[in-house]
N, C-alpha and C positions, 0 to 999 in steps of 0.2 A: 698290442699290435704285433701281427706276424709280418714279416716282411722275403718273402719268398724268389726275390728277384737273382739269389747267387744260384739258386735251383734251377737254371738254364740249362740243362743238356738235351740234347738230342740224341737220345740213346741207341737210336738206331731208324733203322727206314729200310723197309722191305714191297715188294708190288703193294699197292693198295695201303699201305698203313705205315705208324710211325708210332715209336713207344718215346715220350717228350717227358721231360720236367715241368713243371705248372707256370717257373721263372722262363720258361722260352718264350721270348718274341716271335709273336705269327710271320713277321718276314724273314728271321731268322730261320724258322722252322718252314719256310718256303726252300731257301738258298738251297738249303741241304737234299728237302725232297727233289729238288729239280735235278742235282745231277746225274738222277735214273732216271726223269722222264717222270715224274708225278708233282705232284702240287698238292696247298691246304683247298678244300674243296671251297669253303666258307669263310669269309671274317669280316671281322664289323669295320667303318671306316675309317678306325685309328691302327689301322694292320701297323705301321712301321713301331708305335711303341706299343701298342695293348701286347699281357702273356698270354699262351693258350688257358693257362690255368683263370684269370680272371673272366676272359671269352667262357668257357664252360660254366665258369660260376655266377657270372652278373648277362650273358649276352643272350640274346634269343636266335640270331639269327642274321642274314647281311650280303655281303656280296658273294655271289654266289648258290644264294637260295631260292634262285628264279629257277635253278637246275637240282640243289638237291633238299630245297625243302626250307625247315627249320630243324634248330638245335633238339629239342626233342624227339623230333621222327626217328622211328628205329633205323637203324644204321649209321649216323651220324656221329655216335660216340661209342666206341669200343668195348674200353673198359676204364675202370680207375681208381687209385690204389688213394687211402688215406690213413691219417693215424686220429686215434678215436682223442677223445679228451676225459680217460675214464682215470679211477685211482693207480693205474696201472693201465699204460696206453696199450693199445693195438695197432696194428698196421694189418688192415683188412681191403682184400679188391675184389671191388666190383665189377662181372661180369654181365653181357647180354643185356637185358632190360633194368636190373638190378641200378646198371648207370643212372637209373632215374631218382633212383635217390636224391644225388646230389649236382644231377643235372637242373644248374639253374634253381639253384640252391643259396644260392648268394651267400657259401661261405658258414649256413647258421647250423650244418649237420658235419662236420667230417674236414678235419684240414687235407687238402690233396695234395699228394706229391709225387703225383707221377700219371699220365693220361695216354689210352692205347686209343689215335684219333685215326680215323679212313681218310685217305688220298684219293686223290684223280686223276685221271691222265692229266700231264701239264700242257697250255697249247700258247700257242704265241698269242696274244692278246690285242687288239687296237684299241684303243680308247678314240670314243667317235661322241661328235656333237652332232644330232639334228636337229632343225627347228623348224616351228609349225606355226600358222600365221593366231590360230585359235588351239586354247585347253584343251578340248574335247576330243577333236585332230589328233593331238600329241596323246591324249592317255588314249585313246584306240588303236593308237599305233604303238603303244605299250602293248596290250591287250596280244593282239594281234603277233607281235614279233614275239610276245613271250609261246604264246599257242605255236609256233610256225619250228617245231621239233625239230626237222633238219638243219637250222641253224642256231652254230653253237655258241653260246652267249654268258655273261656272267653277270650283268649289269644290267637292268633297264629301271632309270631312272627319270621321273617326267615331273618338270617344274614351270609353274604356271606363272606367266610376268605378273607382279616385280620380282618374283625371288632370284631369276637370273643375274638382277641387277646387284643383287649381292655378293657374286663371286667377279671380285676387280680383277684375279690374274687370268678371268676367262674372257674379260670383256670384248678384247676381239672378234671373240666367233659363239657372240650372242645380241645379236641385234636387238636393240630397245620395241618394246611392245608382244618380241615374239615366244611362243613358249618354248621348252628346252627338253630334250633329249638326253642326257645323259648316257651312254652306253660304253660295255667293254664286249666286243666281237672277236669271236675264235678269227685268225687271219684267212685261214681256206674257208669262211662264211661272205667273205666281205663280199666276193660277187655279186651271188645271190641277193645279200643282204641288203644292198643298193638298189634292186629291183623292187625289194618290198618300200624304200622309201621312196623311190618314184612313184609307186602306183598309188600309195597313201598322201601324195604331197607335202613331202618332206624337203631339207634343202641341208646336204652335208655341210657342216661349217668346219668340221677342224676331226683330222682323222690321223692318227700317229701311225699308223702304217704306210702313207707317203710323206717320200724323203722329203719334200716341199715344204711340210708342215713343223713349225717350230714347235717342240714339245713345250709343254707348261705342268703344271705339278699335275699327277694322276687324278684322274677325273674322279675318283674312288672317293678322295677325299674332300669332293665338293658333294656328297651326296647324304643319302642315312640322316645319320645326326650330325654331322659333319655340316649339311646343307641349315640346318640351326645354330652351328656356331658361326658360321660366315656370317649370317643373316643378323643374328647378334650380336656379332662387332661392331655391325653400322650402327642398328639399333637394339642397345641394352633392356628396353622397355618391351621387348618382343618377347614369347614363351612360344611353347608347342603343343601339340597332341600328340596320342601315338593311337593309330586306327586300321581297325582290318573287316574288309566289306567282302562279305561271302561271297561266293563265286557269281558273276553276270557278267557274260561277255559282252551285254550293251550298256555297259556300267553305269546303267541308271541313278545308281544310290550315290555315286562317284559326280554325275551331273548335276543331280537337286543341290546338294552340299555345299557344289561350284560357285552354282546360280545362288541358295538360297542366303550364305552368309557373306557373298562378294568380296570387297578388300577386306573384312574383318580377318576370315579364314582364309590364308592363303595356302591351294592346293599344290602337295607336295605328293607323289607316291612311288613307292618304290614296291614293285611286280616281285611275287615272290608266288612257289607251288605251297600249297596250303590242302592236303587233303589228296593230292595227286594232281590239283587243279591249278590253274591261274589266275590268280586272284592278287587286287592291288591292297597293299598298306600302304597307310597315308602317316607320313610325319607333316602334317600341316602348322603350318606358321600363324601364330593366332596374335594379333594385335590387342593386348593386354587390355583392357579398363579394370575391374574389379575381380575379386573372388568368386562372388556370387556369379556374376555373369561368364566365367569361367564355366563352372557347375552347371550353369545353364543351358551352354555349348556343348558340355559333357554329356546332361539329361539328351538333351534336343536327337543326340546321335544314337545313342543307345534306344532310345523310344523307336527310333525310325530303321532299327536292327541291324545298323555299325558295333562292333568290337571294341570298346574303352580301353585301351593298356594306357592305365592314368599312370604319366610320369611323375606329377606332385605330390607322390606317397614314399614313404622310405619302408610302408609294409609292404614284405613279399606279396601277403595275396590280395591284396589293394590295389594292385598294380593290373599287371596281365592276366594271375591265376582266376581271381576270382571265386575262388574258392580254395578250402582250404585241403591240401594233400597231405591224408592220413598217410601216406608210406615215408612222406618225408620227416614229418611230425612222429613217426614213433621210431623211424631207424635214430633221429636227434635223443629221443630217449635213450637205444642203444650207445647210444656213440658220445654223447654228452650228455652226462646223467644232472649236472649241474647246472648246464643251461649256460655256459660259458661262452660260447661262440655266436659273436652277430648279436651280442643280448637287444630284445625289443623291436625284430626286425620280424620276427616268426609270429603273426596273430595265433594261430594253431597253436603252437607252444605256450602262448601269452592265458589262454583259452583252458588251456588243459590245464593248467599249475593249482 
């Protein structure tokens, strides 16, 4: 067990970038960037304890990535420096594409101890609930507010009743029956922004940007997987998906799913660029009976040309990859020649021996 959590530094922060320890906390590594005016572009919805180092290693992607993508897309990771696990370590960094190595690597190629991640401009944020009387309402008005470029946004998250009814410290300003909005709005959007939810039939319930409004915990954290652990504390017997429907912006595939598995599948998705484009992921809520019929759910979506990132696998390429990545599979030969790190998590390595 490595335990990297005293590796917290913020080594520095300059326009655009930050050179971090793998032990910094994402809101830690916020604090800092903010006092020039930049921010962490992206982080998943445990920002207050997840490090950037596990974020790079285990994350895909999050709040955030409705503007700059996923963890993968070029640009998003800098650079990043590890030490090998050879008879004789190294301390070797990676540059430019090279990152991909051990981007999302979960740990099985290169211990990191040091990460050159890109900044944003930072902006004052609202956290805003709307709600929509119907599902379909609500993810088109996802769709829509993500496409609508002049405003600027970090958040679009749309949750279909009952999962609203999950988050108790939001109860106030989520009315029984209706679907939910989830959002985080740049402040100088909110004008605008209130125009697009008039014209779609929206109804603001709770928006941190007027004084009026009692704050409640960051909407951040009712979202993602986040929106799976609420839902799970009520009920334990509940599990999830992780899904991603190639681009339509009358999100047909997004509808049939709706319609086809009713209260079994409950729709979850969170709007993310994929490709350049706007396209929903769905963390959908799935009311357990068996394994089989798990698989079956699984089969049912991939037949009808949804994206499986099956969370029930501890195999890397079982999961999201789908297949297996030669550059990460043979830099782990450079870099640990004994197969030390992450043993039995790497099919590829598992494959090759």
């Amino acid at each position: 067990m490595l335990d990297l959590s005293k590796m917290n530094a913020v080594r520095w922060v300059k326009p655009g970038q930050a050179w971090v320890e793998p032990g910094a906390k994402l809101s830690a590594i916020d604090r800092v960037a903010r006092q020039s005016g930049w921010e962490i572009r992206m982080y998943p919805s445990t920002y207050r304890t997840a490090t950037i180092g596990g974020f790079i290693a285990g994350g895909s992607g999050g709040i955030g990535s409705i503007t700059y993508g996923q963890l993968r897309d070029r640009g998003n990771l800098n650079a990043a420096r590890v030490v090998t696990l050879e008879d004789t370590p190294r301390v070797i960094e990676l540059r430019g594409d090279d990152v991909q190595k051990v981007n999302h690597a979960y740990g099985t190629n290169g211990i990191i101890t040091a990460l050159e991640i890109p900044l944003g401009p930072a902006y004052p944020w609202a956290d805003v609930i709307v709600v929509f009387d119907d599902f379909m309402t609500a993810a088109r008005f996802g769709q829509v507010l993500g496409e609508s470029d002049g405003l600027v946004k970090k958040l679009i998250s749309i949750n279909a009743w009952p999962i609203p009814g999950y988050f108790a410290a939001l109860k106030p300003y989520l009315p029984a029956g209706k679907s939910a909005a989830l959002l985080m709005i740049a402040e100088p959007s909110l004008e605008l922004f209130r125009e697009l939810v008039r014209e779609m039939g929206g109804t603001i319930t709770y928006n941190t940007a007027e004084a009026e409004t009692s704050k409640a915990a960051p909407l951040a954290e009712f979202t993602w997987n986040h929106t799976t652990l609420h839902a799970r504390s009520v009920d334990p017997s509940l599990t999830y998906l992780q899904t991603l429907f190639h681009y339509d912006a009358d999100l047909k595939l997004v509808q049939h799913f709706y319609e086809y598995f009713g209260d079994e599948v409950l729709m979850h998705l969170e709007f993310l660029r994929f490709g350049g484009k706007v396209c929903p992921a769905a963390l959908q809520i799935v009311r357990y009976t068996t394994e089989d019929r798990l698989n079956e759910i699984i089969r049912y979506h991939e037949d009808k040309g949804a994206l499986i990132a099956n969370p029930h696998t501890y195999i890397l390429e079982d999961g999201g990859m789908k297949q297996v990545d030669m550059v990460q599979v043979n830099f782990k030969a450079e870099v640990d020649p004994y197969g030390l790190l992450n043993p039995g998590k790497m099919r590829g390595w598992m494959e090759r021996q």
